[in-house]
N, C-alpha and C positions, 0 to 999 in steps of 0.2 A: 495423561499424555503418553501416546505410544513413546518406545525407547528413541531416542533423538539419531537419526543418519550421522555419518562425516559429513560435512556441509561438502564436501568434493561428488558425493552421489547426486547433488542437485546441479550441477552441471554449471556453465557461464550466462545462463540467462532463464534466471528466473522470474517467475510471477510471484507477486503478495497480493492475496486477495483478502477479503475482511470486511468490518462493519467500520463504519466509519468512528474514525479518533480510539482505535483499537491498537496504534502503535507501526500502521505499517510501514510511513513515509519515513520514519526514523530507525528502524531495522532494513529498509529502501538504502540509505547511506552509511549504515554501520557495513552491511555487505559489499555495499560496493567499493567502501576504503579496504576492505578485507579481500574480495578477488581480484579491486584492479580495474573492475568494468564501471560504466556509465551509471548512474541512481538518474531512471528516466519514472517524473511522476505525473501520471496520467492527469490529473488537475492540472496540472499547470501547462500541460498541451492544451486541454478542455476550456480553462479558460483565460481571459486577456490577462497582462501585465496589468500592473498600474492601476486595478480597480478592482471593487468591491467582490470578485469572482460573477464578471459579467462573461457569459458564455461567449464562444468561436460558437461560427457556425456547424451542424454536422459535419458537414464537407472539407470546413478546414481539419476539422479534431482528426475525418479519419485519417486524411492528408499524413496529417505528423503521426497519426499511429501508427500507419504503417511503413513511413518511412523508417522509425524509430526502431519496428521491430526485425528490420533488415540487419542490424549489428552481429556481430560476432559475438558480443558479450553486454549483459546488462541485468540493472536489475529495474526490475518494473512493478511500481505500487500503484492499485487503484483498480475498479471494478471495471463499468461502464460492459455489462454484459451484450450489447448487439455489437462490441467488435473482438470480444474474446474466443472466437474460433480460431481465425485465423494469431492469433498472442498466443495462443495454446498449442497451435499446432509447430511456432517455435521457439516454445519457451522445453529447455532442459531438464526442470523442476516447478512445483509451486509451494506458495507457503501460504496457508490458510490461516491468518490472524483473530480474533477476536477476544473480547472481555466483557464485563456485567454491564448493563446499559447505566448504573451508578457509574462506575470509572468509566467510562466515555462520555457521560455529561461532564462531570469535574474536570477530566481531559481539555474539553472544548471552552469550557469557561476561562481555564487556565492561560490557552493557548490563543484567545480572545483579550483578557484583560491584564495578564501579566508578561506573556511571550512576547518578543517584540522580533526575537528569528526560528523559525520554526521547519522541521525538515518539511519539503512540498509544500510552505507559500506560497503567493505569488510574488514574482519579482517587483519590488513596493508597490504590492497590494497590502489592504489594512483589513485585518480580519476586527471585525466588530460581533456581536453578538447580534443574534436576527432571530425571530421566530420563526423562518423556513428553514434553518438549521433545528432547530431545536427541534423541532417536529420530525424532520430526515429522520434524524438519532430515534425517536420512538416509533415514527413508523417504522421504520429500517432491523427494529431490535431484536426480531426473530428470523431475520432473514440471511445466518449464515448458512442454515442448512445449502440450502442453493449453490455455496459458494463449496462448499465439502464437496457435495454430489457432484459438479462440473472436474472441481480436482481429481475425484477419486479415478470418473470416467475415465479422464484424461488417457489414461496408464503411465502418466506423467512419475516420478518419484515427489512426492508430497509429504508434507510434514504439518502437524496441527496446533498452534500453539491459541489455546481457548481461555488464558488469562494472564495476569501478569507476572505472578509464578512460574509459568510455562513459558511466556514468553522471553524469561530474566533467564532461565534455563538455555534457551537456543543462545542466547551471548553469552553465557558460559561456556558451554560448550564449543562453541564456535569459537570463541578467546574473539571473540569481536568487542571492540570498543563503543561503548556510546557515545553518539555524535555530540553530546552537550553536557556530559558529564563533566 
């Protein structure tokens, strides 16, 4: 891991991008009880309350994207690459998450059958285990590179945190709290 910034270089509205169950929706609200601003998590714009993670339509999702990205300050977990231009264009900072596609299956099992509140759920929605998750997670497994290169482009000021080490590192240094510790 590059030397870790002041978290004040990454500005009041940052991106967390990542693979998924990498830890970002819960560094999502460790930041945001720590600058102040909104923990906006793109999941739960993307999909309804109240169910199984049944999709909004395109239309609604970018609706709330882009309203969402209008703030003054926030922090933003979650990919969905065809509306990251414009998130990028005003987002502050990014922070690029990941870890071993082992600690993201355990992650997701955990956060399935023993979590019952979890950062970026849906509002009672019931995470179950499904084989289109499970599958996400391995196709998905080699796919931060992508998420590096968009950050790097940016000229955004970025940060990299590629496991859980690294990532335990950024809430040290940051004196951020974990949300469920």
């Amino acid at each position: 891991m590059q030397t870790i910034p002041p978290l004040a270089t990454l500005g009041h509205r940052i991106m967390i991008l990542g693979l998924t169950n990498a830890g970002k929706s819960t560094l999502a609200l460790a930041l945001s009880d720590k600058l102040g601003v909104p923990a906006i998590h793109l999941d739960q714009l993307k999909h309804l309350p109240n169910t199984n993670w049944q999709e909004r339509s395109d239309a609604d999702f970018q609706a709330l994207h882009d309203a969402a990205i209008t703030g003054d300050g926030w922090v933003m977990d979650g990919n969905y690459t065809r509306l990251m231009p414009q998130r990028i264009e005003r987002a502050t900072g990014i922070i690029v998450v990941t870890d071993t596609l082992l600690t993201r299956y355990r992650r997701y099992f955990i956060r399935t059958l023993i979590q019952r509140q979890r950062a970026g759920g849906l509002e009672g929605g019931e995470d179950r285990v499904n084989w289109k998750m499970l599958h996400w997670l391995w196709h998905t497994r080699n796919s931060v590179a992508k998420y590096r290169d968009m950050a790097t482009a940016s000229g955004k000021p970025t940060v990299f945190a590629s496991s859980t080490r690294e990532l335990n590192a950024l809430y040290d240094t940051w004196s951020l709290k974990h949300p469920f510790a």
